[in-house]
C-alpha positions as CSV (number, residue, x, y, z in Angstrom):
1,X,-20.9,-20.5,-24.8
2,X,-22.0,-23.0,-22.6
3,X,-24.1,-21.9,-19.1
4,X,-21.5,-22.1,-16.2
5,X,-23.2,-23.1,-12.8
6,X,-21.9,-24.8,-9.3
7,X,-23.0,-28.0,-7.7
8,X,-22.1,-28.6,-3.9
9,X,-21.2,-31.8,-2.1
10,X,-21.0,-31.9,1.6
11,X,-19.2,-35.1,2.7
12,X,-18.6,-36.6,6.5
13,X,-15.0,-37.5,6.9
14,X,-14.3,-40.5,9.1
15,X,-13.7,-38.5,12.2
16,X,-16.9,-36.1,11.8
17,X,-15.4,-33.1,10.6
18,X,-16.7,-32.3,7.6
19,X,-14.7,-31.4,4.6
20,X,-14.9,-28.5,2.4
21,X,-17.7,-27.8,0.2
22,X,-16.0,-29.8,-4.1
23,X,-17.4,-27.4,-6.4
24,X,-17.8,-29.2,-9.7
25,X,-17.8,-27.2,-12.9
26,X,-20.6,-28.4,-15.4
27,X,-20.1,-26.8,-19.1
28,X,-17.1,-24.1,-18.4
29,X,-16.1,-22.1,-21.3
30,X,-12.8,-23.1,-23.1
31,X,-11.0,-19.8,-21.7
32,X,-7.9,-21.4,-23.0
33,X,-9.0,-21.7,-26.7
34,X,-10.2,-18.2,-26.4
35,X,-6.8,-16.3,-25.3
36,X,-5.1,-19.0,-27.4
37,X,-2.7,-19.2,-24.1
38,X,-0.7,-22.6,-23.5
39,X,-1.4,-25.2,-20.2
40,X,0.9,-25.9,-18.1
41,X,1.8,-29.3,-17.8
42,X,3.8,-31.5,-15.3
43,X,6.1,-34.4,-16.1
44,X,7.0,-37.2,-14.5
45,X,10.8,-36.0,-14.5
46,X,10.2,-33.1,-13.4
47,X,11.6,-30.6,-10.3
48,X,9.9,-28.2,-8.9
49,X,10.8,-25.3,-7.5
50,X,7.8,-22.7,-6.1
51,X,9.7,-19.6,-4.5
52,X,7.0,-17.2,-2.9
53,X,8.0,-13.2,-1.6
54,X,5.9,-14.0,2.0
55,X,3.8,-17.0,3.5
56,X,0.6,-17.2,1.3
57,X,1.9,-16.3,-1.7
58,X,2.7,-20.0,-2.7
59,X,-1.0,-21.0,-2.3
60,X,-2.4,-17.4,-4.6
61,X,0.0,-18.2,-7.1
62,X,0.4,-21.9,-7.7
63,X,-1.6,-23.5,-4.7
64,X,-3.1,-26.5,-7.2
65,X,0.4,-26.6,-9.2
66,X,1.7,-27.9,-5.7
67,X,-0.9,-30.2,-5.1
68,X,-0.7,-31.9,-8.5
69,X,3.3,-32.5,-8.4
70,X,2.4,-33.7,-4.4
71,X,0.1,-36.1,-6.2
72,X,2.7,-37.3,-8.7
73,X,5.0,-37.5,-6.4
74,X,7.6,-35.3,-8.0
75,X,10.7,-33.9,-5.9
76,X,9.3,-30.2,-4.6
77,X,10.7,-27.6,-2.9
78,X,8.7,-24.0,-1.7
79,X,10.8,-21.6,-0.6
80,X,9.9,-18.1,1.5
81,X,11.9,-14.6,0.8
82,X,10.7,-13.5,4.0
83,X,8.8,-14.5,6.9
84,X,5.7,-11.6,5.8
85,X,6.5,-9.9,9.4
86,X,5.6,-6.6,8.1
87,X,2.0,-6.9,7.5
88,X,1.3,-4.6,9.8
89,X,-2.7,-4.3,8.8
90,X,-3.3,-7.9,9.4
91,X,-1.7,-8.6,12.9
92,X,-3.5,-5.8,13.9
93,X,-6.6,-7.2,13.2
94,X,-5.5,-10.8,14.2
95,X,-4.2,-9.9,17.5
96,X,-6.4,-6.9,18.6
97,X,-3.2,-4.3,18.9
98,X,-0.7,-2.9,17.0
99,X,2.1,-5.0,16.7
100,X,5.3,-2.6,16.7
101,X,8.0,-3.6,19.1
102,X,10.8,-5.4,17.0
103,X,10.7,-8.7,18.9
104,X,6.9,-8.4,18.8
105,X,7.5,-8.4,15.1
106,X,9.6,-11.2,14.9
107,X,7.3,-13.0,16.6
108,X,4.3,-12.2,14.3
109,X,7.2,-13.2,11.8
110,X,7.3,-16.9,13.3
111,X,3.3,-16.7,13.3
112,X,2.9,-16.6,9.6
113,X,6.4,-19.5,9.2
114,X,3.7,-22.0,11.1
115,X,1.1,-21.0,9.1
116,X,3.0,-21.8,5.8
117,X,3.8,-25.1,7.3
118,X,-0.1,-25.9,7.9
119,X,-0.8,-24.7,4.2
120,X,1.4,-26.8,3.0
121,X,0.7,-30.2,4.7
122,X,-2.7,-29.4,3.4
123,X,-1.5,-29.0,-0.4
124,X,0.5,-32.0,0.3
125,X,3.7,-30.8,1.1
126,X,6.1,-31.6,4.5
127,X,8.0,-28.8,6.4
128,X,11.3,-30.9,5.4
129,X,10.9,-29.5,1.9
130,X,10.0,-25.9,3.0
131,X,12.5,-23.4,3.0
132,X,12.7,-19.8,5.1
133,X,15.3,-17.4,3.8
134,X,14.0,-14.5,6.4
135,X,14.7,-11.5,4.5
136,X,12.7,-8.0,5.6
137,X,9.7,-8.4,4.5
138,X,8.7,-4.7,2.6
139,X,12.1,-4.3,2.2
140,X,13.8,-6.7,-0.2
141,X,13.4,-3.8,-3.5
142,X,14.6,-1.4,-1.6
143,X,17.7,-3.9,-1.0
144,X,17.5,-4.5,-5.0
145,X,17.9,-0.6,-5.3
146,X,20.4,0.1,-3.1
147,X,22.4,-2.4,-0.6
148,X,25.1,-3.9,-3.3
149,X,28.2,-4.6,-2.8
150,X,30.4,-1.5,-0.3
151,X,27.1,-0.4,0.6
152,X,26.0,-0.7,4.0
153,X,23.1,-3.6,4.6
154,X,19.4,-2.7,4.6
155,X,18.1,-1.9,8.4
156,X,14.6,-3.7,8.7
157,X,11.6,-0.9,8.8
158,X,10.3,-3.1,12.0
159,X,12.4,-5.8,13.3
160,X,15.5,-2.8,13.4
161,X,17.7,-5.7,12.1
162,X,20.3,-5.9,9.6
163,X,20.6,-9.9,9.3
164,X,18.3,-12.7,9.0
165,X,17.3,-13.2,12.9
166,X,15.1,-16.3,12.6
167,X,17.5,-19.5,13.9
168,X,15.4,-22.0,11.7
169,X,16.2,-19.9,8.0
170,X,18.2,-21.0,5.8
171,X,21.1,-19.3,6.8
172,X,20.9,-17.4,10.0
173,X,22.3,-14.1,10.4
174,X,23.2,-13.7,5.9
175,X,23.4,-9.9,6.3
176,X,20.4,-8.0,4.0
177,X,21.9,-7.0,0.5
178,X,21.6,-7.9,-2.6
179,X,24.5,-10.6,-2.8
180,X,23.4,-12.4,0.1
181,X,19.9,-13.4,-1.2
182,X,21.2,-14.1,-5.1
183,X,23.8,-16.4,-2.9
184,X,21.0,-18.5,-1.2
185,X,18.9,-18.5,-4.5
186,X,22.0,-19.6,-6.2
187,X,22.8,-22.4,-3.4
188,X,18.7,-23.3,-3.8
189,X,19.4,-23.9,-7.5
190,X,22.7,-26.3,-7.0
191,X,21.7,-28.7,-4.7
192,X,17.9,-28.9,-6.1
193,X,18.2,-28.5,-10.0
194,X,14.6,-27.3,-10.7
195,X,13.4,-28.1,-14.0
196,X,11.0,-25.6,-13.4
197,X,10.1,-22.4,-11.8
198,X,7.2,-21.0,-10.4
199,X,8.1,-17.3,-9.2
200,X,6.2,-14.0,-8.4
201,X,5.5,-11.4,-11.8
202,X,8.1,-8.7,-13.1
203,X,4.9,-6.7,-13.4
204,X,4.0,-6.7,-9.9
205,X,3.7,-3.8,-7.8
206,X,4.4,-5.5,-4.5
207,X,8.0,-4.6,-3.8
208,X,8.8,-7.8,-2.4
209,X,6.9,-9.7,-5.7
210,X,9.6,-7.6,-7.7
211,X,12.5,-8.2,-6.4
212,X,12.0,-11.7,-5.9
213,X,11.8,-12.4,-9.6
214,X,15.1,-9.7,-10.6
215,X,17.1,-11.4,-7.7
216,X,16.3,-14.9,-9.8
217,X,17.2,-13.8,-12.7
218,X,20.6,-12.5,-11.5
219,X,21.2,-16.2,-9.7
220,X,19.8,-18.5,-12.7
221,X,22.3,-16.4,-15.2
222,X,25.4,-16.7,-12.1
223,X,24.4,-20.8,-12.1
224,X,24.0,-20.3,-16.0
225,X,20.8,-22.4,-15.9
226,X,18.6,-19.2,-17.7
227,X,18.5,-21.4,-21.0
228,X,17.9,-25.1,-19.1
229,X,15.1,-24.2,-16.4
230,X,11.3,-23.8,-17.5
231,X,10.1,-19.9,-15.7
232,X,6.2,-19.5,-14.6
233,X,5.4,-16.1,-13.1
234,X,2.2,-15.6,-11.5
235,X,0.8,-12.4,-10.9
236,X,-0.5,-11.1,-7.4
237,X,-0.8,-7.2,-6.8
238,X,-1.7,-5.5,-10.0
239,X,-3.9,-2.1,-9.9
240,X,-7.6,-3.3,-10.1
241,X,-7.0,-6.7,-11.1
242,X,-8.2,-9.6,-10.4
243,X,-11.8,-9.0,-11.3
244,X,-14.1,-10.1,-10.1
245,X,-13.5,-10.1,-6.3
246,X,-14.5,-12.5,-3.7
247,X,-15.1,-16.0,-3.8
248,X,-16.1,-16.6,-7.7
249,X,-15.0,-20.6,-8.5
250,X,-17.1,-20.5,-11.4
251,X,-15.0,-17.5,-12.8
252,X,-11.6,-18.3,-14.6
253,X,-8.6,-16.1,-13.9
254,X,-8.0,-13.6,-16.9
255,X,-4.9,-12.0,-17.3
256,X,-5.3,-8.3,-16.8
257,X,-5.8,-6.6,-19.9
258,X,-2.7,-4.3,-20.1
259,X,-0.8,-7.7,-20.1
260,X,-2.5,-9.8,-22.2
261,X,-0.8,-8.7,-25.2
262,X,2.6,-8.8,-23.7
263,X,3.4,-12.0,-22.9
264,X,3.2,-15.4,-23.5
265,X,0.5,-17.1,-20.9
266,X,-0.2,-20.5,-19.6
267,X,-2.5,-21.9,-17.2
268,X,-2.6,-24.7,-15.2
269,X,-6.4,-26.3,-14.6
270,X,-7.4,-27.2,-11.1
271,X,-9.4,-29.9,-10.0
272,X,-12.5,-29.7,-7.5
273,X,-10.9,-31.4,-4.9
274,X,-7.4,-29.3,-5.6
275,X,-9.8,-26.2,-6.1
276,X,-11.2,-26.5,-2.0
277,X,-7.8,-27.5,-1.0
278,X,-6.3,-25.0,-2.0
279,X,-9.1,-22.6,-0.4
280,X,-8.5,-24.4,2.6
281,X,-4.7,-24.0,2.8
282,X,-5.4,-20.2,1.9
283,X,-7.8,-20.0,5.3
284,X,-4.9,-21.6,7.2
285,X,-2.5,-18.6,6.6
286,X,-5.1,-17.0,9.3
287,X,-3.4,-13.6,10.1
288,X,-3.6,-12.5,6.0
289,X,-7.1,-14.1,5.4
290,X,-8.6,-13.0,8.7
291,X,-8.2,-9.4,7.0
292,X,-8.7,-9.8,3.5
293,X,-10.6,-13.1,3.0
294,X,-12.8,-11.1,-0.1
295,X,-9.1,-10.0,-2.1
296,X,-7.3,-13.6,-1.6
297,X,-10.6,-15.5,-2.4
298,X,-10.1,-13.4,-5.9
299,X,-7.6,-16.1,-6.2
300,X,-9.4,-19.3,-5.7
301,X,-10.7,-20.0,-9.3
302,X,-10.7,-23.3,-11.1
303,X,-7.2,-22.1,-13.1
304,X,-3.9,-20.3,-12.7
305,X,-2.0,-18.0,-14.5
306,X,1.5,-17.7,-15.4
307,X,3.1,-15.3,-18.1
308,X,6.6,-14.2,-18.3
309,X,7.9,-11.4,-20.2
310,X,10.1,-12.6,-22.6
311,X,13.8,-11.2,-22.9
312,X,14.0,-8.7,-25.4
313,X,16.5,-9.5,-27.8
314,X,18.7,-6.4,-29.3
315,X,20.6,-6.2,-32.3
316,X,23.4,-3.1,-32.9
317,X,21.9,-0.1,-34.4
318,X,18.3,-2.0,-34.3
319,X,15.6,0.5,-32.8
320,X,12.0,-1.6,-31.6
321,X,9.0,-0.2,-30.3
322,X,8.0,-2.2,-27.2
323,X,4.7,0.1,-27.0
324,X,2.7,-2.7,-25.0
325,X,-0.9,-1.1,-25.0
326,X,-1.3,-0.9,-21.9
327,X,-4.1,1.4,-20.6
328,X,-1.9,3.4,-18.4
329,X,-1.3,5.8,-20.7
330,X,-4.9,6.4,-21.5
331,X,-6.7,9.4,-19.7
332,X,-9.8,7.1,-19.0
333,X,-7.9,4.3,-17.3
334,X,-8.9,2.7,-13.8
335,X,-7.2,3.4,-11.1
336,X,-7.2,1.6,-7.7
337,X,-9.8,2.3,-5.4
338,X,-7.4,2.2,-2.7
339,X,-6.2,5.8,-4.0
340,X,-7.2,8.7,-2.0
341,X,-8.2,12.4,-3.8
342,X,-4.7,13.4,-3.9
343,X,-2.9,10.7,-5.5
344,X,-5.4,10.1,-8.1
345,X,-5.0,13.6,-9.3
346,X,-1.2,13.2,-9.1
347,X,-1.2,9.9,-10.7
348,X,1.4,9.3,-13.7
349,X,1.0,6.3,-15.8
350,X,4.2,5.3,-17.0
351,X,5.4,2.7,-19.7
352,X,7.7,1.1,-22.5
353,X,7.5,3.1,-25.8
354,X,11.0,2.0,-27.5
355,X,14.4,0.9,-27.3
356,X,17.8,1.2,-29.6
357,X,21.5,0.1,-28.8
358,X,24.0,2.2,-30.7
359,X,27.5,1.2,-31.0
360,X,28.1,3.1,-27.3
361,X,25.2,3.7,-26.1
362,X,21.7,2.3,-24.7
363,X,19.0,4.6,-26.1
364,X,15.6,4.0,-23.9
365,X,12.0,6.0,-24.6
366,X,9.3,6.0,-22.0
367,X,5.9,7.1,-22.1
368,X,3.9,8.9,-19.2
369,X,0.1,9.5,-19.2
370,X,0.6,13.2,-18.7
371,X,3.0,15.9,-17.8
372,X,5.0,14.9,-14.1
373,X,3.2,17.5,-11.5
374,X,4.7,18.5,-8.5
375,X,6.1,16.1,-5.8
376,X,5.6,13.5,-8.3
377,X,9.0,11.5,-9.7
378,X,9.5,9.8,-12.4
379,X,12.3,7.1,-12.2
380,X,14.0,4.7,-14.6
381,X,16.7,2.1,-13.6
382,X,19.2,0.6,-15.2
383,X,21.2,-2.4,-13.8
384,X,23.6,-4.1,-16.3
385,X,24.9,-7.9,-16.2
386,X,28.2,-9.4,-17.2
387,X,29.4,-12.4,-16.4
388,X,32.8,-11.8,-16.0
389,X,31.5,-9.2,-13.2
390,X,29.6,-10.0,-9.6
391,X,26.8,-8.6,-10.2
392,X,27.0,-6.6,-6.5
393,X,29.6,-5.1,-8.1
394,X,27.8,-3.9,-11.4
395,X,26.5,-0.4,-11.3
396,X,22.8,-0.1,-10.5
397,X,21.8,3.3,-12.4
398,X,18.7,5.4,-11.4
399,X,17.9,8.3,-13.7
400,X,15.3,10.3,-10.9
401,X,12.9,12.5,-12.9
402,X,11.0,15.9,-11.6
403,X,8.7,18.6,-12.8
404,X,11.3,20.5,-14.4
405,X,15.4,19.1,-13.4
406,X,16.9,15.2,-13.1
407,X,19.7,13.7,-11.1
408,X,21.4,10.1,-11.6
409,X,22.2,8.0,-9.0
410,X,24.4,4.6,-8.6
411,X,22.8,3.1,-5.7
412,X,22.6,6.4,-3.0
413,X,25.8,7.6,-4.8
414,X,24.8,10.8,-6.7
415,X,26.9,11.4,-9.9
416,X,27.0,14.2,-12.4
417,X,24.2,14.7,-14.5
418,X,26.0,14.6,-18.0
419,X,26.6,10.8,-17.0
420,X,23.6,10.2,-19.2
421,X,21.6,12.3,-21.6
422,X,17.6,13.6,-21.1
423,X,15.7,14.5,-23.5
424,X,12.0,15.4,-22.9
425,X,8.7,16.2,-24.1
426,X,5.4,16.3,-22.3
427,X,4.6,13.0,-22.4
428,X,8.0,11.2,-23.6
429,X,11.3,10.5,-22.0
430,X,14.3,9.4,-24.0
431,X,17.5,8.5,-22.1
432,X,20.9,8.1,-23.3
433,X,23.2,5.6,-21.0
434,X,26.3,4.9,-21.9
435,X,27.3,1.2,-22.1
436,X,30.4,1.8,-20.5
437,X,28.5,3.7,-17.2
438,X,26.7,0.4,-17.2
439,X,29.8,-2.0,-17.2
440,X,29.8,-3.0,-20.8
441,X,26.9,-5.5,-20.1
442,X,25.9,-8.4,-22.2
443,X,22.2,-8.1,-20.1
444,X,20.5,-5.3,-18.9
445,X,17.9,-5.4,-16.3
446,X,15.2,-2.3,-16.5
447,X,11.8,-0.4,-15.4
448,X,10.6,2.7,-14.4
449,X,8.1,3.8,-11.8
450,X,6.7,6.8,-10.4
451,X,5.9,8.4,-7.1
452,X,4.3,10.4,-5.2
453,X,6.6,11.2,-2.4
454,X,7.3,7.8,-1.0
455,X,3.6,6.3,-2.4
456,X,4.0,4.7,-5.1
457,X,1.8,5.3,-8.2
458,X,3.0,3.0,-11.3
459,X,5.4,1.0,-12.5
460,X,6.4,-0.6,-15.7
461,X,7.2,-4.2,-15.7
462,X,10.6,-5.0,-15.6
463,X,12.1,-6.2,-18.8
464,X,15.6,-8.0,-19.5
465,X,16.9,-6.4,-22.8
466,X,19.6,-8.8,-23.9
467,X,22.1,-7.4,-26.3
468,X,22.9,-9.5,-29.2
């Protein structure tokens, strides 16, 4: 392996100001050949499409993805969830106060718009082919979970709003469910016809991450362009990764270890010059880099990474064992150092084990790192596709998991337990759903997480389970 070391370059620009330090990578190690993962590459007929949960996001994930299709010249679009006006950490340290009056919000909200527009220009990319959505930021899973359809829409934990309130987002007052946002995905797809997709992980623990990628799914099977349309996740907020943190060019980005098995990776190779642009455009999203700078310059490496989990295709009466590896099932994993005393004692690793379709039934296994203590919840959700449904309409199952009893749930509606079937020993889960519960789908979309009260402690990636 060759030694890896940095040489600088400080160059005037024409007007004085100087710009960024190009780091130039001498004798890098073929990362790609070693994880045997694929590169990413852009055509000259390509669309593409970069859809990002807040401002910011579009630079961490696929920053020098932008600035190569800029430089070819290919049609691009980057679109926002949300406006990130929840952050409530940051603006406090940007502004000096809390920020906590609704309108206050909103206005923080329009803060971080402008600062996605001067990130962009410095990938390459004009405001005319930027699009807002304005959903609630920190609340678009929780819409995912429960606002479908009859149900009431989601109330904003900040703004106190039940609609989009920016008058520059894509559609101005679309009321926050689930339907709404697979609609303006859906109307995003139509007119632009991306022939590929860079989108936030299934395996992320940001809420907003997650439900970005499940609400595309839903909208690329509605438009029926799943099969047509090329789909690079990138990763963001996931337990201790990425390592190591800081500002570490010379480092590649690794996929964290749980995953690597899982899916199928690519990486897409930035330049020096794309490398300090894009640490540039991360700097202009001042009110998230003014208080992290060490965590998002985690992200500022001379590659990025993409990996999808692919579908898993059933067969009737076929049982597989989707037992990933991961390490959250080990007693001697890491956990976040963000965790407090209390909530790594509580903490419940929780994953895939197996998975068998009977002629009525969908028979899932999960495992958890250890016996669920007290106050802690497991949960495992169910939410079945057919096309000859709206998916609003589709039942949205949550099996809820404690110490000792369970309840199911469709949406908030509670319904009788003997809906589904629990079976459980310390440190396995089996649950039978019936197919018919689920609206006799040909797609199901599932996880499970668990909780500490409201705190989250784990999750399992999502995973579509397509039944063949």
């Amino acid at each position: 392996m060759s030694k890896q070391f940095l040489k600088f370059h400080v160059i005037p620009a024409k007007a004085g100001i100087l710009i960024s330090i190009i780091a130039v990578l001498l004798g890098a190690p073929a990362f790609a050949d070693q994880l045997k993962i694929g590169t990413v590459v852009l055509s000259a007929t390509d669309r593409i499409l970069v859809l990002a949960p807040h401002p910011d996001d579009e630079v961490l994930g696929a920053g020098g993805v932008i600035q190569q299709a800029a430089v070819m010249k290919l049609p691009i679009k980057v679109a926002f969830l949300t406006y990130g006006d929840s952050n409530q950490w940051s603006f406090f340290l940007y502004r000096k106060h809390p920020v906590v009056w609704p309108a206050a919000v909103e206005n923080m909200g329009l803060v971080r718009h402008d600062e996605a527009i001067y990130a962009s220009r410095i990938l390459g990319v004009g405001q005319q082919n930027l699009i807002f959505l304005g959903y609630p930021d920190f609340g678009t899973l929780n819409i995912w979970y429960y606002h479908w359809d009859k149900r009431p829409a989601y109330r904003s934990l900040m703004t106190r709003v039940t609609a989009v309130p920016y008058k520059g987002a894509y559609r101005f007052g679309a009321l926050y469910k689930g339907e709404e946002i697979v609609k303006d995905l859906r109307s995003i797809l139509r007119d632009f016809k991306p022939t590929k997709i860079f989108v936030s992980h299934p395996a992320d623990h940001n809420g907003d991450h997650l439900g970005l990628y499940l609400y595309l799914r839903v909208a690329l099977w509605d438009e029926g362009m799943d099969e047509g349309v090329q789909l690079y996740p990138y990763l963001i907020h996931y337990l201790t990764w990425p390592k190591p943190k800081g500002f570490h060019p010379e480092k590649y980005l690794t996929p964290p270890d749980a995953l690597a098995s899982d899916e199928t990776w690519k990486q897409y190779h930035l330049t020096p010059l794309q490398l300090v642009n894009k640490k540039k455009a991360l700097q202009a999203h001042k009110t998230q880099y003014f208080s992290s700078p060490r965590y998002l310059l985690s992200f500022v490496k001379f590659n990025e990474l993409f990996g999808d989990i692919p579908p898993l295709k059933l067969h009737l009466n076929e049982n597989i064992s989707i037992i990933s590896g991961q390490k959250k099932l080990m007693s001697t994993m890491e956990l976040p150092e963000e965790l407090n005393d209390q909530e790594r004692s509580a903490f419940v690793g929780v994953d895939w084990k197996s998975l068998r379709w009977e002629p009525q039934n969908l028979v899932v296994t999960i495992g958890l790192s250890k016996p669920l203590a007290q106050n802690v919840e497991a949960s495992i959700y169910f939410f079945g596709y057919n096309n000859k449904i709206p998916f609003g309409q589709m039942s949205k199952i949550n099996v809820r998991l404690g110490v000792l009893s369970y309840s199911v749930y469709d949406q908030n509606k509670r319904l009788d337990q003997g809906v589904v079937l629990v079976k459980r020993s310390p440190n396995d889960v089996t649950i039978t759903v019936p197919l018919k519960l689920l609206g006799f789908p040909q797609k199901i979309l599932s996880s499970a997480r668990t909780t500490l009260g409201n705190f989250p402690l784990d999750n399992a990636s999502w995973v579509v389970i397509e039944l063949q």
